[in-house]
TORKOL-4160 file (C-alpha; in steps of 0.2 Angstrom, whole numbers, padded with zeros to 4 digits, m for minus):
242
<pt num="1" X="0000" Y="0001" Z="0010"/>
<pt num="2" X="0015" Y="m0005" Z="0001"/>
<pt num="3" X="0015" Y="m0010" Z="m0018"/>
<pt num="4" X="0012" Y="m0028" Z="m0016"/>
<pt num="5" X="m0002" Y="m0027" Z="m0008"/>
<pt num="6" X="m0010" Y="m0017" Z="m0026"/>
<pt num="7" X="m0016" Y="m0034" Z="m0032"/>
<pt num="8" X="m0025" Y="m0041" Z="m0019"/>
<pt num="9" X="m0033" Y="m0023" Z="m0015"/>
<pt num="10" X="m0039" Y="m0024" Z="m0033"/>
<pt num="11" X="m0043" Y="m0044" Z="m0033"/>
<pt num="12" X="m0055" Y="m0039" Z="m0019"/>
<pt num="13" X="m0065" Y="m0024" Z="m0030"/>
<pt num="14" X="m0068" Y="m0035" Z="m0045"/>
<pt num="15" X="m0073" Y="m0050" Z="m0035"/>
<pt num="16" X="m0085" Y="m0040" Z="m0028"/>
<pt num="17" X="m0093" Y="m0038" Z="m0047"/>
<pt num="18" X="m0092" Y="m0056" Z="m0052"/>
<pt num="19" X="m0112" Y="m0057" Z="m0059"/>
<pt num="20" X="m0102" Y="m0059" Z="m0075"/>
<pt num="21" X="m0095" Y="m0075" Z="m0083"/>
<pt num="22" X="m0078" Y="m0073" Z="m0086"/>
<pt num="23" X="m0066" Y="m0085" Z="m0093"/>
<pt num="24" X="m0051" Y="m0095" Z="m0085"/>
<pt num="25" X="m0039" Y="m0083" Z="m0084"/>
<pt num="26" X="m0046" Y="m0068" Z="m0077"/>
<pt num="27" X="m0056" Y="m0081" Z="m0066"/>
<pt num="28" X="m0036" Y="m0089" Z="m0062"/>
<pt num="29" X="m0028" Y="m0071" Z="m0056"/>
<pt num="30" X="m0043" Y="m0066" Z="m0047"/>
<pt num="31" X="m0047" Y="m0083" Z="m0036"/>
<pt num="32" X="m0028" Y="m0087" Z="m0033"/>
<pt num="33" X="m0011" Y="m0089" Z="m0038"/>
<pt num="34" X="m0009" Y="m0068" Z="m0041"/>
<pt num="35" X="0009" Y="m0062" Z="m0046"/>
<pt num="36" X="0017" Y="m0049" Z="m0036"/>
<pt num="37" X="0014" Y="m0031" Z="m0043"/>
<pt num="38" X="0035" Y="m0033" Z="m0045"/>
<pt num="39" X="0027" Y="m0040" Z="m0060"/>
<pt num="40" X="0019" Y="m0025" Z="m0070"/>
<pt num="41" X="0036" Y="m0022" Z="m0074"/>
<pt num="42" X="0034" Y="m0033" Z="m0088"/>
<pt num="43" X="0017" Y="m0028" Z="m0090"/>
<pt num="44" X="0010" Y="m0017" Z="m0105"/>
<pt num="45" X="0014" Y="m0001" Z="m0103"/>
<pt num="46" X="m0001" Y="0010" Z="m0096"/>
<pt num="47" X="m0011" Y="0020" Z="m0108"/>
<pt num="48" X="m0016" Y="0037" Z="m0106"/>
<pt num="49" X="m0034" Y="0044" Z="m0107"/>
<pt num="50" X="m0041" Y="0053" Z="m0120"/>
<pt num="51" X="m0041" Y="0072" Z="m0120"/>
<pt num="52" X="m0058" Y="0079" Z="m0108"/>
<pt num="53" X="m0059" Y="0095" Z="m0101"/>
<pt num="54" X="m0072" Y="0091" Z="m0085"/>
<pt num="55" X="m0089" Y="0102" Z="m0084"/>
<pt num="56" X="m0092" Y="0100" Z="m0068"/>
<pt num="57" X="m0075" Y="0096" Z="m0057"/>
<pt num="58" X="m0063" Y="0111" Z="m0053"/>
<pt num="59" X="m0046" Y="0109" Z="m0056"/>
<pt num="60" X="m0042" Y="0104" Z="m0037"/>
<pt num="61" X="m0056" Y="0093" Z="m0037"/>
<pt num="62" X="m0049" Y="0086" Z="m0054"/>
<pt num="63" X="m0032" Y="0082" Z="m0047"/>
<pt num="64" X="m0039" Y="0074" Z="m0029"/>
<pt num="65" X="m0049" Y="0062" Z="m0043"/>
<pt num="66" X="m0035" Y="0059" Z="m0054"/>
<pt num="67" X="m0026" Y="0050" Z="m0041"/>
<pt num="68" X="m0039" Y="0043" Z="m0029"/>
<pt num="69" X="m0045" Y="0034" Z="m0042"/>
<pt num="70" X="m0028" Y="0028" Z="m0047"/>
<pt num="71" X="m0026" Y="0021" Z="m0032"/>
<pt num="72" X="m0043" Y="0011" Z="m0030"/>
<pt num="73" X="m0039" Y="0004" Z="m0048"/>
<pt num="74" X="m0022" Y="0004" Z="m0053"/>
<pt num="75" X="m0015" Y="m0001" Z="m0070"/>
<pt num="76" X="m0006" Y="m0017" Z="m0067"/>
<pt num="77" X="0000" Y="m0034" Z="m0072"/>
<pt num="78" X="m0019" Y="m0040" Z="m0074"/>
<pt num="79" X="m0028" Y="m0027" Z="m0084"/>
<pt num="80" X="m0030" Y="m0006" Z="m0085"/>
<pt num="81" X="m0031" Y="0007" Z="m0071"/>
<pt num="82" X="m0046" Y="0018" Z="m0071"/>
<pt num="83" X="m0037" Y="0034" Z="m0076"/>
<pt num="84" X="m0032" Y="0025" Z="m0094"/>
<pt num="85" X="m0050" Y="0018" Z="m0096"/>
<pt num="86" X="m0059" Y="0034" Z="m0093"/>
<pt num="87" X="m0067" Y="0034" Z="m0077"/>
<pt num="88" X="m0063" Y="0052" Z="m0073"/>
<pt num="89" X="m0072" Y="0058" Z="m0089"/>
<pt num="90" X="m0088" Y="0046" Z="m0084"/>
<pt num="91" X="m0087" Y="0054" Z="m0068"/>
<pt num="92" X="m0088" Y="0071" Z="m0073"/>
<pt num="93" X="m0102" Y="0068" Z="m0086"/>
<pt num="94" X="m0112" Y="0058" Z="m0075"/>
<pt num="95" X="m0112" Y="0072" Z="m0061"/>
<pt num="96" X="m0123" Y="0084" Z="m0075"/>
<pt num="97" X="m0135" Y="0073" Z="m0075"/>
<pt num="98" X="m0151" Y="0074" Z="m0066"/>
<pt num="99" X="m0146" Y="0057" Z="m0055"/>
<pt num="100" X="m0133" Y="0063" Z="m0050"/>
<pt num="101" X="m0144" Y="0079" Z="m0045"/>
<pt num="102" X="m0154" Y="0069" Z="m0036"/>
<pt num="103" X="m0171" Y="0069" Z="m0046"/>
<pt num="104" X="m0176" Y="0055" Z="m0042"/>
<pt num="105" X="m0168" Y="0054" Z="m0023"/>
<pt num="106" X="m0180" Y="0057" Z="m0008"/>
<pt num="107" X="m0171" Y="0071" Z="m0001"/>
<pt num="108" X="m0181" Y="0079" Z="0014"/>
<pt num="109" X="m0179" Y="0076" Z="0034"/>
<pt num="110" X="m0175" Y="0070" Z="0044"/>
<pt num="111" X="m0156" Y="0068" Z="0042"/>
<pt num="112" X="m0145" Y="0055" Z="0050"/>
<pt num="113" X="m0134" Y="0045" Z="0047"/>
<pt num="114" X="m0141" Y="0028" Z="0050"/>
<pt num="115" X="m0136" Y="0008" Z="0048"/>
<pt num="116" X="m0131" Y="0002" Z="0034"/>
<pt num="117" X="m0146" Y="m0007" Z="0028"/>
<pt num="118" X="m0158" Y="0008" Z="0028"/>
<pt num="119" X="m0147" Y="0018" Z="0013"/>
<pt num="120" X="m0140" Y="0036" Z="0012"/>
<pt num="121" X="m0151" Y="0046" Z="0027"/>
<pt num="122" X="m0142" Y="0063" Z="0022"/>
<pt num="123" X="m0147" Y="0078" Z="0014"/>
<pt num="124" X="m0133" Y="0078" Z="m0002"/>
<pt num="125" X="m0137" Y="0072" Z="m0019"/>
<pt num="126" X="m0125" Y="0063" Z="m0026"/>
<pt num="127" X="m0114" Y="0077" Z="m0034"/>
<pt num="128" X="m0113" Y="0085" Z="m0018"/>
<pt num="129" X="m0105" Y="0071" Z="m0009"/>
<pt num="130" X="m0093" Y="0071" Z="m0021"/>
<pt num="131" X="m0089" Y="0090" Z="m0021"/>
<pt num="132" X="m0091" Y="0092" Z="0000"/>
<pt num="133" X="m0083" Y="0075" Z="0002"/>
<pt num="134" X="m0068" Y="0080" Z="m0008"/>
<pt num="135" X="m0065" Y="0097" Z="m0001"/>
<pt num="136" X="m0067" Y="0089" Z="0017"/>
<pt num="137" X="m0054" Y="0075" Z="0014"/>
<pt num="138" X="m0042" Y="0091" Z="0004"/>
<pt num="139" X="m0043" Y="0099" Z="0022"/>
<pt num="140" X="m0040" Y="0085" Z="0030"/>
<pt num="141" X="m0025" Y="0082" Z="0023"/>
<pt num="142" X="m0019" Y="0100" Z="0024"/>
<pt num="143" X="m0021" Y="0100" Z="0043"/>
<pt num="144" X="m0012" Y="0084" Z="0045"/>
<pt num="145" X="0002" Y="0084" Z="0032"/>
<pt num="146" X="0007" Y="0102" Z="0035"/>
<pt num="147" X="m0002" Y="0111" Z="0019"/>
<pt num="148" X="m0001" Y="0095" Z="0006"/>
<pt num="149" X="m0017" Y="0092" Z="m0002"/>
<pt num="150" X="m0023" Y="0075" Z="m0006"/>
<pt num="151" X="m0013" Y="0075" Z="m0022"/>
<pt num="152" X="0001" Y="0080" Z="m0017"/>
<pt num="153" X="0005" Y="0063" Z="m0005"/>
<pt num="154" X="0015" Y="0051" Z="m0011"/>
<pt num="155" X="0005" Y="0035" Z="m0016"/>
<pt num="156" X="0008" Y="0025" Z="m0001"/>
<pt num="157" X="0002" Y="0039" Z="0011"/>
<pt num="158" X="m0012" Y="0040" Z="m0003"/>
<pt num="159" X="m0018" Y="0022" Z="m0001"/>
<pt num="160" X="m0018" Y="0022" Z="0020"/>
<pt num="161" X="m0029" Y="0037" Z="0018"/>
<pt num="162" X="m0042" Y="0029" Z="0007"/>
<pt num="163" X="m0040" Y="0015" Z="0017"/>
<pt num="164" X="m0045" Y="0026" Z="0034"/>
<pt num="165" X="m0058" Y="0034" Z="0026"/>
<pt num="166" X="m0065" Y="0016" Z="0021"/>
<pt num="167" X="m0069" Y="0012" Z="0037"/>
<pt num="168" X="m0075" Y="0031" Z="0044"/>
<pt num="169" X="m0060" Y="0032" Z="0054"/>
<pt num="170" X="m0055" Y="0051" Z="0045"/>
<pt num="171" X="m0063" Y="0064" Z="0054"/>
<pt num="172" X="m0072" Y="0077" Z="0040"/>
<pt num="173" X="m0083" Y="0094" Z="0044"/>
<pt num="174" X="m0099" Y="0092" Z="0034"/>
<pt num="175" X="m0099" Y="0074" Z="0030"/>
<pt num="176" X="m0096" Y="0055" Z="0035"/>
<pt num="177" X="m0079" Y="0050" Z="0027"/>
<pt num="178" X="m0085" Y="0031" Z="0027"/>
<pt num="179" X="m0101" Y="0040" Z="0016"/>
<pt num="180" X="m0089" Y="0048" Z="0006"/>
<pt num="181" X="m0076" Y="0034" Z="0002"/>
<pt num="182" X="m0094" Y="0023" Z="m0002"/>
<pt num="183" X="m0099" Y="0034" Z="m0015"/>
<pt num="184" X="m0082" Y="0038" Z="m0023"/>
<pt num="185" X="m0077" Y="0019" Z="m0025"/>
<pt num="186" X="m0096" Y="0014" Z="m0032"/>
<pt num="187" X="m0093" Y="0028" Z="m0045"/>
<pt num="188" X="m0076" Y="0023" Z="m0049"/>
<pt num="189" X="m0083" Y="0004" Z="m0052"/>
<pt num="190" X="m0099" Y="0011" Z="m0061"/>
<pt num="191" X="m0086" Y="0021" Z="m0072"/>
<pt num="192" X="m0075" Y="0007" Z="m0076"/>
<pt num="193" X="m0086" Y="m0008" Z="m0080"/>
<pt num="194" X="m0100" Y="0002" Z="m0088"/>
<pt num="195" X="m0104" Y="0004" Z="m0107"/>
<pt num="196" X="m0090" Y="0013" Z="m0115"/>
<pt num="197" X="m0105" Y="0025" Z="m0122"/>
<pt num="198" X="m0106" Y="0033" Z="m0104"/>
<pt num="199" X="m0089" Y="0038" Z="m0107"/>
<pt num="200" X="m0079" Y="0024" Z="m0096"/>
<pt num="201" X="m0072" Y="0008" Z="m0100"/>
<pt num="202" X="m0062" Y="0012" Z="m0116"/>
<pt num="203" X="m0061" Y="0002" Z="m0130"/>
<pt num="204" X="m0070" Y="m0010" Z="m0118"/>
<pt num="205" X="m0054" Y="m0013" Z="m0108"/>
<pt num="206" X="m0061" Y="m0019" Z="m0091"/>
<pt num="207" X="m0074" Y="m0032" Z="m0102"/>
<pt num="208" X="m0060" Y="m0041" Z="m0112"/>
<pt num="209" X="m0048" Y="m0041" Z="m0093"/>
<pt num="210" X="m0062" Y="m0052" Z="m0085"/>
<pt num="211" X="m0070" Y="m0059" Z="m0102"/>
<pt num="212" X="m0086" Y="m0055" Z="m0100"/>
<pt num="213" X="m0096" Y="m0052" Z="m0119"/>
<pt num="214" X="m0104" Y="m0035" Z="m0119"/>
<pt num="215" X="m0121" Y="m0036" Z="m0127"/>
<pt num="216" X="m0117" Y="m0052" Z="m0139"/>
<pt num="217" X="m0134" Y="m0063" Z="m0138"/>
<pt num="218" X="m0124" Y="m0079" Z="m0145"/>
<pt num="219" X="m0113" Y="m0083" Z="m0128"/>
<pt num="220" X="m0125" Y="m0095" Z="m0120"/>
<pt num="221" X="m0116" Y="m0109" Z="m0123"/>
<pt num="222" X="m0102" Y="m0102" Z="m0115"/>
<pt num="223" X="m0111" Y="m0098" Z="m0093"/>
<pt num="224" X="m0105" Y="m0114" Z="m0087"/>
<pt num="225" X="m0090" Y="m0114" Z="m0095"/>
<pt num="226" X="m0074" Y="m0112" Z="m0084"/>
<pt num="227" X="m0060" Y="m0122" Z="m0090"/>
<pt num="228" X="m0055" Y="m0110" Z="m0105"/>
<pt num="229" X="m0059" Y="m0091" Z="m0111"/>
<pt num="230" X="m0072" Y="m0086" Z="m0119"/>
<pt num="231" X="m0065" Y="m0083" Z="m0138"/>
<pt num="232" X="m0073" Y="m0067" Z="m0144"/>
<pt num="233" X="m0071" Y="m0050" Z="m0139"/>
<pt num="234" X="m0085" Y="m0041" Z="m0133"/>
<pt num="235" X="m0098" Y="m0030" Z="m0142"/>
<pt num="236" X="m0104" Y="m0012" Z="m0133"/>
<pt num="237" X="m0121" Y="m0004" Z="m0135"/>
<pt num="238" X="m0116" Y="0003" Z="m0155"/>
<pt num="239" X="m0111" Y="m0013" Z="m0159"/>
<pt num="240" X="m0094" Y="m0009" Z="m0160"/>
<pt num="241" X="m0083" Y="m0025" Z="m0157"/>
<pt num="242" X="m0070" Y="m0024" Z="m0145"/>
């Protein structure tokens, strides 16, 4: 997939989260008229992540994320990548907890992978597609790009591959790639649109990109509107303004 294809790849991810109201110009770049990526050029440079040593990712498992999730949401001309808002250090906080152990998950047989509509049929928690899904995609790409791990592809080869295993066409041992990739990019949108308190969205970057107010209870007024931005920044959980 070549670089001008990134903002139509990311328009597509954050239109599927439009319950939010958002103000003219992130409703402009993501309905229409998108620059080229050519333009991030002139964008603002990309931030880097606070310092987090993961509890529960390996290193392997560590680099595979750093960049998978760089490619589902990139920094670019419209708003912040993943990496520089946090989402790795959600995802490795929200893997020690008992969701993501599957505590609350019905997790006996049969296994199967079923249709769509009936859910997850498989034996894994979440934390466990992650880690299997991971190692499998690792092996995958070792077999087929003579020893280079996932990490080690340049960001084109990266984007393809994340693209296959969308649509289920990478063969893995021990798990459906399609489930995979499903899980992978829900956590990575989890991570970057969720309270900053869960360790994500930083300094409420992905809120003030699409203008939606956080927990501010005076924005009413503001639902309907579409033909100018909303003009306060937005307020996290600990009431810290953004």
């Amino acid at each position: 997939m070549s670089d001008d294809q990134q903002s139509p790849q990311r328009r597509r991810l954050i239109k599927s989260l439009m319950f939010v109201p958002m103000g003219v110009g992130a409703a402009g770049a993501l309905h229409g008229g998108l620059k080229s990526a050519d333009a991030a050029a002139t964008a603002a440079p990309e931030g880097k992540p606070d310092a987090y040593t993961p509890g529960y990712f390996t290193a392997d498992e560590w680099r595979f994320l750093t960049n998978a999730v760089d490619r589902l949401i990139p920094h670019d001309e419209h708003g912040p990548g993943a990496v520089e808002l946090g989402v790795l250090e959600f995802l490795d906080r929200h893997m020690q907890t008992p969701y993501a152990a599957g505590s609350i998950w019905y997790l006996q047989g049969p296994f199967m992978e079923a249709p769509a509509e009936f859910g997850y049929q498989g034996k894994l928690a979440l934390k466990d597609i992650l880690r299997v899904g991971i190692k499998a995609f690792d092996n995958y790409c070792a077999a087929n790009f003579g020893g280079k791990k996932f990490a080690d592809l340049d960001k084109a080869r990266q984007e393809a591959l994340l693209k296959d295993c969308e649509g289920g066409k990478l063969k893995f041992d021990d798990i459906s790639s399609k489930i995979f990739f499903a899980n992978l990019l829900t956590e990575t949108r989890n991570g970057y649109f969720s309270d900053p308190k869960h360790g994500g969205n930083k300094g409420m970057g992905a809120w003030k990109m699409i203008g939606y107010p956080g927990m501010r209870g005076d924005y009413l007024d503001w639902v309907e509107v579409r033909d100018r931005p909303y003009p306060i920044g937005p307020v996290d959980l600990a009431g810290r303004r953004g």
